[in-house]
C-alpha positions as CSV (number, residue, x, y, z in Angstrom):
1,X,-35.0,36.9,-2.6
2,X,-34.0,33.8,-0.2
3,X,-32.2,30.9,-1.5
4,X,-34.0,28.3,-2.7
5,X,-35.0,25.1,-1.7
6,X,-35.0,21.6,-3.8
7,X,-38.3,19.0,-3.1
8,X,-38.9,16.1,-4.9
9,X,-42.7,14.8,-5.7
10,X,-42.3,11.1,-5.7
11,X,-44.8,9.8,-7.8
12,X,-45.2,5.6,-8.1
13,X,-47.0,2.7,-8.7
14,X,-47.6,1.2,-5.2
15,X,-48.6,-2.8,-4.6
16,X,-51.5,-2.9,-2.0
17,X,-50.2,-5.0,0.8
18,X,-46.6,-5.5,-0.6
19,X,-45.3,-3.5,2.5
20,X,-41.7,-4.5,1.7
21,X,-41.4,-3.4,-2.1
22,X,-43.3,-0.3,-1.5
23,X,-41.1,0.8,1.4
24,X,-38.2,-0.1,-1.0
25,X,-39.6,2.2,-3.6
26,X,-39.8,5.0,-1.4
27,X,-36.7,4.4,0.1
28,X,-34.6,4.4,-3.6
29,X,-37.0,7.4,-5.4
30,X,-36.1,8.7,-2.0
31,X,-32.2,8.4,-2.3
32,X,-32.2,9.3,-5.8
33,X,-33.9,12.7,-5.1
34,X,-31.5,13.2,-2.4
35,X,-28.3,12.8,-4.4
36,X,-30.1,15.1,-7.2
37,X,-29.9,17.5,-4.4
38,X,-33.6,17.7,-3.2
39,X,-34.4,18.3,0.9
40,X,-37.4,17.6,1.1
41,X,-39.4,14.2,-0.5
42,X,-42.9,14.2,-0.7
43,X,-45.3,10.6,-1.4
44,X,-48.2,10.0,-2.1
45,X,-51.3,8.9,0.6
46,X,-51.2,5.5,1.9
47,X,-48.3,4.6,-0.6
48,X,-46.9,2.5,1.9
49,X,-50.3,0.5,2.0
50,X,-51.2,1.0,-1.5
51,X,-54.5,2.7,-1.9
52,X,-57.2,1.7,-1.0
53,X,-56.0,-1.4,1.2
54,X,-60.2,-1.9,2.0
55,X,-60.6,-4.2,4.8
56,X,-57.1,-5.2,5.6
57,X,-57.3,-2.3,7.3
58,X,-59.1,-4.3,10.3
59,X,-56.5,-6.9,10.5
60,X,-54.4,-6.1,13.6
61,X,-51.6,-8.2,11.7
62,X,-51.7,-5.5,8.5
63,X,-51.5,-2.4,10.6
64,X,-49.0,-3.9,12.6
65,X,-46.9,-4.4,9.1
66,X,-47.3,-1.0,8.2
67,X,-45.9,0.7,11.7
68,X,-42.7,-2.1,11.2
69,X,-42.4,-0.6,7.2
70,X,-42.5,2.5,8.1
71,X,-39.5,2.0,10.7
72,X,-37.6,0.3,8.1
73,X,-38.2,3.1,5.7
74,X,-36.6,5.5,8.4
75,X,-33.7,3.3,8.7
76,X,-33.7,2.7,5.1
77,X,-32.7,6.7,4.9
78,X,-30.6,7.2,8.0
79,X,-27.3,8.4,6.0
80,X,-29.8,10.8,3.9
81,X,-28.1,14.2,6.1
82,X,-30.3,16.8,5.6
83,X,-33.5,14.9,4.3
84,X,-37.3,15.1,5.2
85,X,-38.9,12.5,3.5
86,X,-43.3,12.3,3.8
87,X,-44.9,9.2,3.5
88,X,-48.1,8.2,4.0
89,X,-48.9,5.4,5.6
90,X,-52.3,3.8,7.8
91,X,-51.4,4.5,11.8
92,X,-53.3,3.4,14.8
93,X,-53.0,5.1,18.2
94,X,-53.9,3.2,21.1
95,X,-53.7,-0.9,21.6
96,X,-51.5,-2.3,19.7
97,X,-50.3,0.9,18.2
98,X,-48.8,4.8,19.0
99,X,-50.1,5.3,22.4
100,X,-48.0,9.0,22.2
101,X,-51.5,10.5,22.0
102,X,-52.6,11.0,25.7
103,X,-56.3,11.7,24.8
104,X,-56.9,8.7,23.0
105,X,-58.4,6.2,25.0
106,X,-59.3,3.3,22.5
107,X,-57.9,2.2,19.5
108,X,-58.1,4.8,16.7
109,X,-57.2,3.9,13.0
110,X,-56.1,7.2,11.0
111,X,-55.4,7.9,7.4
112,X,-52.0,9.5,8.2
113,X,-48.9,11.1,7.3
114,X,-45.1,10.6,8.9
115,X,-42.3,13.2,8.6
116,X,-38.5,10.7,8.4
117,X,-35.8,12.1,9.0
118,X,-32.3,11.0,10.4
119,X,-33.4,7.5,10.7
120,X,-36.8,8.7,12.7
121,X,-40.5,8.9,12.7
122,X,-40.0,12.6,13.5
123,X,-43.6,13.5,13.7
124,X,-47.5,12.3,12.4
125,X,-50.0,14.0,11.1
126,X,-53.4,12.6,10.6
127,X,-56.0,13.1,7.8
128,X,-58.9,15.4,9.0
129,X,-61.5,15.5,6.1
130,X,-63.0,11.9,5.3
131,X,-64.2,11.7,1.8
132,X,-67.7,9.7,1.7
133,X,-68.9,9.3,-1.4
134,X,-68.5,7.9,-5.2
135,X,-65.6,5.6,-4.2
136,X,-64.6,6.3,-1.0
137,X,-66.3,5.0,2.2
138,X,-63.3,6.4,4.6
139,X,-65.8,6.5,7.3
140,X,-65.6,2.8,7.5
141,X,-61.8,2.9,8.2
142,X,-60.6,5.8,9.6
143,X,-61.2,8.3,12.7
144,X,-60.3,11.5,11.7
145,X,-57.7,13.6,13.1
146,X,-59.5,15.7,15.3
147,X,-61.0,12.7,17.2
148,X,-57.4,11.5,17.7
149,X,-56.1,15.3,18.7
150,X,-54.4,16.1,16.0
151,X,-53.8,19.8,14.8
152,X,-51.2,20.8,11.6
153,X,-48.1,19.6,11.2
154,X,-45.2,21.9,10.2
155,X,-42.1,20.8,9.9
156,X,-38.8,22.7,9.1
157,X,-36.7,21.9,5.9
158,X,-34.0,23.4,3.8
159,X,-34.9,26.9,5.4
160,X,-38.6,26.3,4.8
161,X,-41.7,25.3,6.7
162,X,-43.8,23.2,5.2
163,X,-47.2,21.9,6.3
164,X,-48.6,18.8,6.0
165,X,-52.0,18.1,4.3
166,X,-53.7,14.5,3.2
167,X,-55.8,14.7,0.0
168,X,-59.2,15.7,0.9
169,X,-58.2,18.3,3.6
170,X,-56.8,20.7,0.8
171,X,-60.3,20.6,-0.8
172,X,-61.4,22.4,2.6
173,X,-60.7,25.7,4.0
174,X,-59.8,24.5,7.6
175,X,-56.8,22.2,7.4
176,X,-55.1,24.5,5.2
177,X,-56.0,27.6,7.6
178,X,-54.5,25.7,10.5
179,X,-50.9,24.9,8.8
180,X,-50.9,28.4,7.9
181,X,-51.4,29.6,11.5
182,X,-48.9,26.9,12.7
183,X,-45.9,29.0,10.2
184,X,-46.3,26.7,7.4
185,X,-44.9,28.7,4.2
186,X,-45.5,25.9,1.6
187,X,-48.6,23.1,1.9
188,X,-47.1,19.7,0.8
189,X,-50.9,17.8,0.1
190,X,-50.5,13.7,-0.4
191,X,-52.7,12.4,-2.5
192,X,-54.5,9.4,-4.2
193,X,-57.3,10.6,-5.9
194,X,-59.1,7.9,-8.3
195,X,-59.2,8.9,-12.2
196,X,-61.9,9.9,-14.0
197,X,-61.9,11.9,-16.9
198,X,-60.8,15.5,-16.6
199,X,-60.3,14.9,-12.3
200,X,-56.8,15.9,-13.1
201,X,-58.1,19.5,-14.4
202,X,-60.5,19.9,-11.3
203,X,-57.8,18.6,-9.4
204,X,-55.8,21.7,-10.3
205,X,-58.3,24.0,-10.3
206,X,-59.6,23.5,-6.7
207,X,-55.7,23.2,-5.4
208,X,-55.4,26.6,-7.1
209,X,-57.9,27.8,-5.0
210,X,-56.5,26.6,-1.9
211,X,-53.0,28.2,-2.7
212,X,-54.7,31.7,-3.4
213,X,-56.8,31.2,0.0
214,X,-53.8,31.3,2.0
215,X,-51.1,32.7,-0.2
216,X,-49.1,29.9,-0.3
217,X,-47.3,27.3,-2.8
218,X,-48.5,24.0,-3.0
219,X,-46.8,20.8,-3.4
220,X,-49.2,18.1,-4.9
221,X,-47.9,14.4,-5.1
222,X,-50.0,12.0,-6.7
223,X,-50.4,8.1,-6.2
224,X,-50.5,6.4,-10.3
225,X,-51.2,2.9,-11.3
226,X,-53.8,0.4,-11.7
227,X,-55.8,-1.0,-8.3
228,X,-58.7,-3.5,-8.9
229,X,-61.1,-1.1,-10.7
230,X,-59.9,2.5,-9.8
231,X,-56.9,4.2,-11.7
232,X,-54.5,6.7,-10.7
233,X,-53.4,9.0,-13.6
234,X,-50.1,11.0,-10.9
235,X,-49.8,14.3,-12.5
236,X,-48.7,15.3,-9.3
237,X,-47.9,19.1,-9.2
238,X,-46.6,22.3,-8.2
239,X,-48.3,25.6,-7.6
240,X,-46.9,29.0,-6.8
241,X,-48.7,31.1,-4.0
242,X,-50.3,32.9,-6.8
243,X,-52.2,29.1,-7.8
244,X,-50.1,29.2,-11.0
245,X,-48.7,25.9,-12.4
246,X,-44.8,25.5,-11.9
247,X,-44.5,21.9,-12.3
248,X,-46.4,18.9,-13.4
249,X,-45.5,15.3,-13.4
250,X,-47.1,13.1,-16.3
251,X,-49.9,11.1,-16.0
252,X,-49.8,7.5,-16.0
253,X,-46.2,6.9,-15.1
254,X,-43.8,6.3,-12.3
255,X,-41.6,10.5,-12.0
256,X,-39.5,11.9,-9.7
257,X,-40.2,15.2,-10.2
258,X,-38.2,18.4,-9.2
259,X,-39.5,21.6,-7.7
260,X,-37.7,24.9,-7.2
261,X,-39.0,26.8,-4.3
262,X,-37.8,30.6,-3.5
263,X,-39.2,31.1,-0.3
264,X,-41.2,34.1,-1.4
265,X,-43.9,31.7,-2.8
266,X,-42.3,31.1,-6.0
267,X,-42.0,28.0,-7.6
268,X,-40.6,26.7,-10.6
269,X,-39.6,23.1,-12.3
270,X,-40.8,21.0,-15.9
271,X,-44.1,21.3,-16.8
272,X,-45.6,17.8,-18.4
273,X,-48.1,18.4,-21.5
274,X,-51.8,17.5,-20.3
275,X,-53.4,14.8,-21.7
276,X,-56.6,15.3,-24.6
277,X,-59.6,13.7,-23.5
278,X,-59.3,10.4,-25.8
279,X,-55.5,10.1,-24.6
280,X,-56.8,10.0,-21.0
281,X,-59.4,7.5,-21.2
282,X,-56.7,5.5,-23.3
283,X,-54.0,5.6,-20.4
284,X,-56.1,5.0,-18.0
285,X,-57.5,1.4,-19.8
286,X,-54.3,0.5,-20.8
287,X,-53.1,1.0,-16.9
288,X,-55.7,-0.6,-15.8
289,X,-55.2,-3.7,-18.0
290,X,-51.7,-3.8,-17.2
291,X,-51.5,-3.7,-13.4
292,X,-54.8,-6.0,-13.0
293,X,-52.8,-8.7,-14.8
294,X,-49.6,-8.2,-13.8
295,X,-49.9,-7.4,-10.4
296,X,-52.3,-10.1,-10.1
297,X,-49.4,-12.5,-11.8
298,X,-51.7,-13.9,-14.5
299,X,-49.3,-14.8,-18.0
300,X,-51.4,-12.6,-20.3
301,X,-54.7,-12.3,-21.4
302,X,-57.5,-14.1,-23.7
303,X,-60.0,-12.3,-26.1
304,X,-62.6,-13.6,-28.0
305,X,-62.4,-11.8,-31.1
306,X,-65.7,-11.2,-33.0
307,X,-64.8,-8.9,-36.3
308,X,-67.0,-6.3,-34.0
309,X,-65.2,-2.9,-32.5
310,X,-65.9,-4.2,-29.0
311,X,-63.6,-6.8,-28.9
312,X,-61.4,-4.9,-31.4
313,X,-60.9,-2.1,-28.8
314,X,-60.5,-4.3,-26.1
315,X,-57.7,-6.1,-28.1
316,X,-55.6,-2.6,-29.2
317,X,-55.7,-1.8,-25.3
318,X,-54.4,-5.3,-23.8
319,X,-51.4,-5.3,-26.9
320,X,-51.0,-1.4,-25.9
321,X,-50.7,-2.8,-22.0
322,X,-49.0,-6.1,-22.3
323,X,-47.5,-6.4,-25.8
324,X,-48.8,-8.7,-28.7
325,X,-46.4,-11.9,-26.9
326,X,-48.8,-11.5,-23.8
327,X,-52.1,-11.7,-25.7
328,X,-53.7,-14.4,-27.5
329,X,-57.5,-13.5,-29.4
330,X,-59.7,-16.2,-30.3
331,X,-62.4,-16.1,-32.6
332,X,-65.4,-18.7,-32.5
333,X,-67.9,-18.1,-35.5
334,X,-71.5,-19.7,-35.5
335,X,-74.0,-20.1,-38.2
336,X,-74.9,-16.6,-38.5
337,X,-71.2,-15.1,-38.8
338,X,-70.5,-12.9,-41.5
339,X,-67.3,-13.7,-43.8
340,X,-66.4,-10.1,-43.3
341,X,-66.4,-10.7,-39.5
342,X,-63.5,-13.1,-39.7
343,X,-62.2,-11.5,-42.2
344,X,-61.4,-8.4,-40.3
345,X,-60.7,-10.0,-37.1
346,X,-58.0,-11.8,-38.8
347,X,-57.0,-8.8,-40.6
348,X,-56.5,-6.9,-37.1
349,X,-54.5,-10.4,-35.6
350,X,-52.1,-9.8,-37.9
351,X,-51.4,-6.2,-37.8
352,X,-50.9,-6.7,-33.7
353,X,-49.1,-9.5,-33.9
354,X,-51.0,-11.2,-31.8
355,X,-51.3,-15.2,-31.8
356,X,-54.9,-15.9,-33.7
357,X,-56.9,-19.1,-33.6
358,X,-60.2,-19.9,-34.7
359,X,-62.7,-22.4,-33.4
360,X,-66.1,-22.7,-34.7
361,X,-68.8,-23.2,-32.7
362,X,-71.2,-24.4,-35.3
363,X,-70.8,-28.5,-34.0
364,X,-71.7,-27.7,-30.1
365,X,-74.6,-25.3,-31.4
366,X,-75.8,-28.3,-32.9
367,X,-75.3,-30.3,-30.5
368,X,-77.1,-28.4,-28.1
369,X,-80.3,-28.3,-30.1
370,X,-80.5,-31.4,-30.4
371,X,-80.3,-32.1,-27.1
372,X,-82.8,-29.9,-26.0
373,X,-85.3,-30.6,-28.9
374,X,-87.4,-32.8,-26.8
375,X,-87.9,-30.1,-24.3
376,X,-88.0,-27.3,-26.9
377,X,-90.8,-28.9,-29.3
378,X,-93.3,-26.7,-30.2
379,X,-91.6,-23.8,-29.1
380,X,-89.6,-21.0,-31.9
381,X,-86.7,-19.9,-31.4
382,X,-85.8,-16.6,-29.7
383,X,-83.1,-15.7,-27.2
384,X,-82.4,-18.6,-25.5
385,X,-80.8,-19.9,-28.7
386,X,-78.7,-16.9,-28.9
387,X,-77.9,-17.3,-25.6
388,X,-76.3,-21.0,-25.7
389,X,-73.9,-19.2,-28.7
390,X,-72.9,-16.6,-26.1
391,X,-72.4,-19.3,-23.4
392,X,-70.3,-21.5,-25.5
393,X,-68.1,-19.2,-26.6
394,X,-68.0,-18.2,-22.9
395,X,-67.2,-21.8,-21.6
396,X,-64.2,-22.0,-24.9
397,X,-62.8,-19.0,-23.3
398,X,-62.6,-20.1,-19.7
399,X,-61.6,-23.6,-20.8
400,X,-58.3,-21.8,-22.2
401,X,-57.8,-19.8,-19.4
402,X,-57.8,-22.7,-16.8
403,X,-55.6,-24.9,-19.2
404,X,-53.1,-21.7,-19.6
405,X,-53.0,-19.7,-16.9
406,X,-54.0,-16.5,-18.9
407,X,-56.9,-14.2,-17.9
408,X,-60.1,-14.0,-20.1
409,X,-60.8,-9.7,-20.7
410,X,-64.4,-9.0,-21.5
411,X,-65.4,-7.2,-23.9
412,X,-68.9,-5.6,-22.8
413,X,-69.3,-1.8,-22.5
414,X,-70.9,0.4,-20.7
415,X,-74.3,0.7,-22.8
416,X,-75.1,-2.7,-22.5
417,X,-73.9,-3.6,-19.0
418,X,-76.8,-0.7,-18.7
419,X,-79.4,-1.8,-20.3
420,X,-78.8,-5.8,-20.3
421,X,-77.4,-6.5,-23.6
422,X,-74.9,-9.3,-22.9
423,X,-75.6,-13.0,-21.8
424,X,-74.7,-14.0,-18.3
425,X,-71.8,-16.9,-18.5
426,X,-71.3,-15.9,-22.0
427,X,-69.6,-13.2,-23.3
428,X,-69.9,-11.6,-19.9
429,X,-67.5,-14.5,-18.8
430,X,-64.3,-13.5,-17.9
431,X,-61.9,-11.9,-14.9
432,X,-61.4,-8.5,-16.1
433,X,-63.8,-6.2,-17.8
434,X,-62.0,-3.9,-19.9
435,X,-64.6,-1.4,-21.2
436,X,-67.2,-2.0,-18.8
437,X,-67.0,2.1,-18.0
438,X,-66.8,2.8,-21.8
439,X,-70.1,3.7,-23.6
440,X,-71.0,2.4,-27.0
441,X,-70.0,6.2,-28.0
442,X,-67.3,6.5,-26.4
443,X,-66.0,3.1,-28.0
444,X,-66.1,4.8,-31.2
445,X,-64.5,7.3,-30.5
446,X,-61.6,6.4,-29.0
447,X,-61.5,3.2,-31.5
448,X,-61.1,6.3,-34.5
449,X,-58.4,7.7,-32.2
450,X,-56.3,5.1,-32.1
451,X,-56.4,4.7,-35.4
452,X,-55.1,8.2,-35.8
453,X,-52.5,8.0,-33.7
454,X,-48.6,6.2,-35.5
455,X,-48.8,2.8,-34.9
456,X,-45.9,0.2,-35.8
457,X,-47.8,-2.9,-36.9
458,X,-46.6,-6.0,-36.4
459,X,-45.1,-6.3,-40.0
460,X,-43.3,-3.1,-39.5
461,X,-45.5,-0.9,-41.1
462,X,-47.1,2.1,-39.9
463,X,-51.1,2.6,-39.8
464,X,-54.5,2.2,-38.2
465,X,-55.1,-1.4,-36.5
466,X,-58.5,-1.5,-36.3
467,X,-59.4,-2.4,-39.7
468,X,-62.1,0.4,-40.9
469,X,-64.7,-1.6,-41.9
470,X,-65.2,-2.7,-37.8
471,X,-65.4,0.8,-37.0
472,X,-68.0,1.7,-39.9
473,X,-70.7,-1.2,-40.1
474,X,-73.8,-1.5,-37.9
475,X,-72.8,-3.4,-35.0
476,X,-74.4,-7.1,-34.7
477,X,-74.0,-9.6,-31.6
478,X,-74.4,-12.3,-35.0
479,X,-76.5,-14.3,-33.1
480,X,-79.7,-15.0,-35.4
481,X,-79.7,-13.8,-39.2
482,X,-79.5,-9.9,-40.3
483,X,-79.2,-9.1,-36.7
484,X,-78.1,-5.4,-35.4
485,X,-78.1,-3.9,-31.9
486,X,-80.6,-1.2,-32.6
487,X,-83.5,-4.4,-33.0
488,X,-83.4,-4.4,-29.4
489,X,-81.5,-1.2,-28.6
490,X,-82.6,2.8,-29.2
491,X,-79.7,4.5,-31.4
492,X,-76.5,4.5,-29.2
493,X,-76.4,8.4,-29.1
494,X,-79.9,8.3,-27.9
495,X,-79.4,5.5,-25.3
496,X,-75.8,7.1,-24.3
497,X,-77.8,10.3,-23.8
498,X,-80.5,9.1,-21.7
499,X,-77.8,6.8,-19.7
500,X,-75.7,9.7,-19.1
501,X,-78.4,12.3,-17.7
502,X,-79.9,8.6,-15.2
503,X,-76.9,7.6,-14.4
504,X,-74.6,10.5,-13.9
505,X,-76.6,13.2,-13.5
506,X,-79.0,11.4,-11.4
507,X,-81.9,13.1,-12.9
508,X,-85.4,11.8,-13.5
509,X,-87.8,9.9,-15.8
510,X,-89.7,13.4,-15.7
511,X,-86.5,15.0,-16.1
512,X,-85.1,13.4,-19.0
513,X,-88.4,13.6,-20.9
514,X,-88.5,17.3,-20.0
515,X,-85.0,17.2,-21.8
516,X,-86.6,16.6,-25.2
517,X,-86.1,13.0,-25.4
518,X,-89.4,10.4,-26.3
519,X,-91.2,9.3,-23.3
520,X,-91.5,5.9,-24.2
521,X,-88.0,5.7,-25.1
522,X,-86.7,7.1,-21.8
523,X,-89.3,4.7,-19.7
524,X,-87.7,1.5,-21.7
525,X,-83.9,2.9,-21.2
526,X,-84.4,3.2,-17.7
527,X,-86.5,0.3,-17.1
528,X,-84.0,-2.1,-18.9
529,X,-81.4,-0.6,-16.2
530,X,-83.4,-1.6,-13.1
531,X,-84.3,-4.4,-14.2
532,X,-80.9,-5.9,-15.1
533,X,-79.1,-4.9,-11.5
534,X,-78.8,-8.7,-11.3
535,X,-76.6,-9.5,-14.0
536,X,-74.3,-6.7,-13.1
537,X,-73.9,-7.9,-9.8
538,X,-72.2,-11.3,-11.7
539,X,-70.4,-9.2,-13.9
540,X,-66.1,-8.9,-13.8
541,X,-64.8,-6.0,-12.1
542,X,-63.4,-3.7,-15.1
543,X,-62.0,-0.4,-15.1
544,X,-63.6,3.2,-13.7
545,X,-62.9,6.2,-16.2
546,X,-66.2,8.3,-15.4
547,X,-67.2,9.5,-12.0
548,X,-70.3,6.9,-11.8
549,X,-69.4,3.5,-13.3
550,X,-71.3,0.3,-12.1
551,X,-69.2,-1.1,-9.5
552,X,-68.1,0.6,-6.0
553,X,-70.2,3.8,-7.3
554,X,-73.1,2.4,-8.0
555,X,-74.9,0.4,-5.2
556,X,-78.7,0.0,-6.1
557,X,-80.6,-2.7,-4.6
558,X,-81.6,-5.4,-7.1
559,X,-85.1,-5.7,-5.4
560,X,-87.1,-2.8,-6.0
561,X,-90.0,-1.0,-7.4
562,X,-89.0,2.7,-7.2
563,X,-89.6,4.0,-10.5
564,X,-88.2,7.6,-11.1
């Protein structure tokens, strides 16, 4: 057996655009692996950039940043002896770029990765496979490395060769086939791979595959943190050549983690506990939450807290992400709010800790009536009046946030972002929608988790925070008297249902009713999310846990008559 060889999977929370502290994360995660004796560092893709960097991209100024960064990375690592350190960075061949690349006779943008070593760009290696689809739109950036003549990459490290992959290559045969054939005897895949949940499982799976395909470890390292709506969960890990698990980072935080290679395609370091399904969905919120505001420099966050488990959840994630100092709920009740709504919302204030005020919005309802009683003569009531609540407590909430600086989170979900059940420039006023990914379901359960998991409260005791009567009464926007969501709304696991198989699945009307569920039903559900396109196309961006939320996934023309 040959002696092995130390690498280091540098897993971290990269700024998009902040060239200068990303390159000084690398360079000090980096260092550190170095003096814990590691040869060979491997970051994630585009972690110089931060992923996805979108249009600056096709700023000649931005590229031109990230070739300088990456220099002073090199430099940054000069005294490392012995080091090979892969980042991924964006590189452009041609005008105003590497010109090393004879073939290339216009400017050609690549998704790429640099080997550093010694205080040098030692070699590039550019992304071959373009993913095109969910999130991605790669196709718009990035030429891929074929079109710039680019073949594999090996380089040699610690006794090893190791080849260099980007992400999507390893989930084809090809690029893996060609490192292979070049004398690669390890694949070293960068990677940042958007969260949804269980991705990190088929993330495994499929890079298990690979490694048995050529009979070679694999080295996974994984981008994590919050970017606009995408998360990144790292798990970054290792695989022997057999596609068994020898190492695994954990998800949702910054790691350096250490992997053992033999030589003989063994492999072997710590091994991170996965994740359960509600615990995932829960990091990936709270991360989201966390870097939106904080890496946008907003002061904290703003709820408007309605005694209901919407807002409830939303609150237990932004304490979770920011800590109860950071967060300040507000609740505003109307004519037609229950005691037990501010009962329990106060009830839930006080075991975050979190600063509580309550203004009532029974004056400016009022006020607007009479206002609009002229025009209104004649007419009853119906949603418009439930509306102007909405929109007060809307305008309350942004009047707070431009006074103090701190962010207004949402609290919509997923159901009725679907189907139209929330009031434009009411409660779907705001800068960051928390649960806008999160069905009506799916807020359940992972309202019962949290319950069940230890929680100090702010008083020092330890037990649930959502108080259980949120969790177990009908829910009710409390806009007009004895109201409930199912007046207007099927059952939630019946509208969840029909959402998931439209909306994930991309099946059918004819489909879905094929499926067992009621005709009618189905042609309402689906209509209501047609028709609604509009006020989703106002709403906050929030945060992407499935592999179809509305947002950069879901791009359906507002105008149309296409039924099925």
């Amino acid at each position: 057996m040959s002696a092995s060889t130390k690498v280091a999977l540098a897993q971290f929370n990269a700024h998009v655009g902040d060239l200068a502290g990303n390159a000084r994360k690398i360079v000090a995660m980096a260092r550190q692996a170095h003096a814990a004796g590691a040869r060979v560092v491997l970051t994630p893709e585009l972690c110089l950039s931060g992923y996805p960097p979108e249009d600056l991209l096709l700023r000649p100024a931005f590229m031109l940043a990230c070739q300088e960064a990456l220099a002073d990375v090199a430099r940054g690592l000069a005294d490392c002896e012995g080091l090979h350190v892969v980042v991924g960075h964006p590189h452009q061949f041609g005008e105003r770029g590497d010109v090393r690349s004879k073939s290339v006779s216009v400017p050609l943008r690549c998704n790429a990765a640099s080997v550093l070593s010694g205080g040098h760009v030692l070699a590039t290696y550019c992304k071959r496979e373009l993913p095109n689809y969910q999130v991605f739109d790669e196709h718009r950036y990035f030429a891929s490395g074929r079109d710039a003549g680019q073949g594999a990459l090996v380089f040699e490290a610690g006794g090893l060769k190791f080849g260099v992959l980007i992400c999507e290559d390893a989930w084809f045969d090809e690029p893996a086939q060609l490192a292979k054939a070049a004398g690669a005897q390890v694949l070293a895949v960068l990677n940042a791979s958007p969260f949804h949940i269980d991705k990190a499982e088929e993330r495994q799976q499929r890079m298990a595959q690979c490694a048995r395909g050529v009979g070679l470890p694999l080295l996974f390292a994984h981008l994590v943190g919050g970017q606009d709506e995408v998360v990144f969960d790292g798990a970054s890990f290792a695989l022997d050549a057999r596609g068994e698990l020898a190492a695994r980072a954990p998800m949702f935080d910054e790691s350096l983690t250490f992997v053992e290679l033999d030589g003989d395609g063994g492999a072997r370091g710590e091994i991170a506990p996965a994740l359960s399904f509600e615990a995932q969905a829960w990091g990936a919120l709270v991360t989201g939450v966390r870097d939106y505001i904080g890496k946008n420099g907003f002061p904290g966050a703003i709820i408007g807290l309605s005694g209901g488990i919407d807002s409830a959840l939303v609150l237990a994630v932004a304490v979770d992400a920011l800590g109860a100092d950071r967060v300040r709920a507000v609740m505003m009740p109307s004519p037609y709010t229950a005691d037990i709504s501010w009962l329990d919302a106060r009830e839930m204030a006080q075991h975050l800790g979190v600063r509580y005020d309550e203004i009532s919005i029974v004056p400016m309802v009022d006020a607007f009536k009479s206002a609009l009683a002229n025009e209104f003569a004649g007419c009853t009531e119906d949603a418009t009046e439930e509306n102007i609540q909405a929109r007060i407590r809307g305008t309350l909430l942004m009047a707070l946030s431009n006074k103090f600086g701190a962010i207004v989170l949402t609290t919509g979900n997923k159901s009725e972002m679907a189907t139209g059940y929330c009031t434009l420039y009411g409660d779907m006023a705001g800068g960051f929608a928390v649960i806008k990914d999160v069905t009506k379901t799916l807020v359940y359960r992972l309202s019962r988790w949290k319950n069940e998991q230890p929680t100090v409260r702010a008083d020092g005791s330890i037990g649930a925070v959502i108080p259980e009567r949120i969790i177990t009464r009908a829910p009710s926007a409390e806009l007009r008297p004895d109201q409930t969501d199912q007046d207007s709304l099927p059952p939630y696991d019946t509208l969840d249902a029909i959402l998931e198989r439209y909306m994930q699945e991309d099946q059918s009307i004819d489909e879905i009713v094929a499926a067992g569920f009621d005709a009618a039903v189905v042609e309402r559900v689906t209509r209501l999310v047609k028709i609604n396109e509009y006020k989703r196309r106002q709403a906050p961006v929030g945060i992407r846990i499935t592999h179809r939320a509305f947002g950069r996934d879901w791009r359906y023309p507002i105008t149309s008559k296409f039924r099925a």
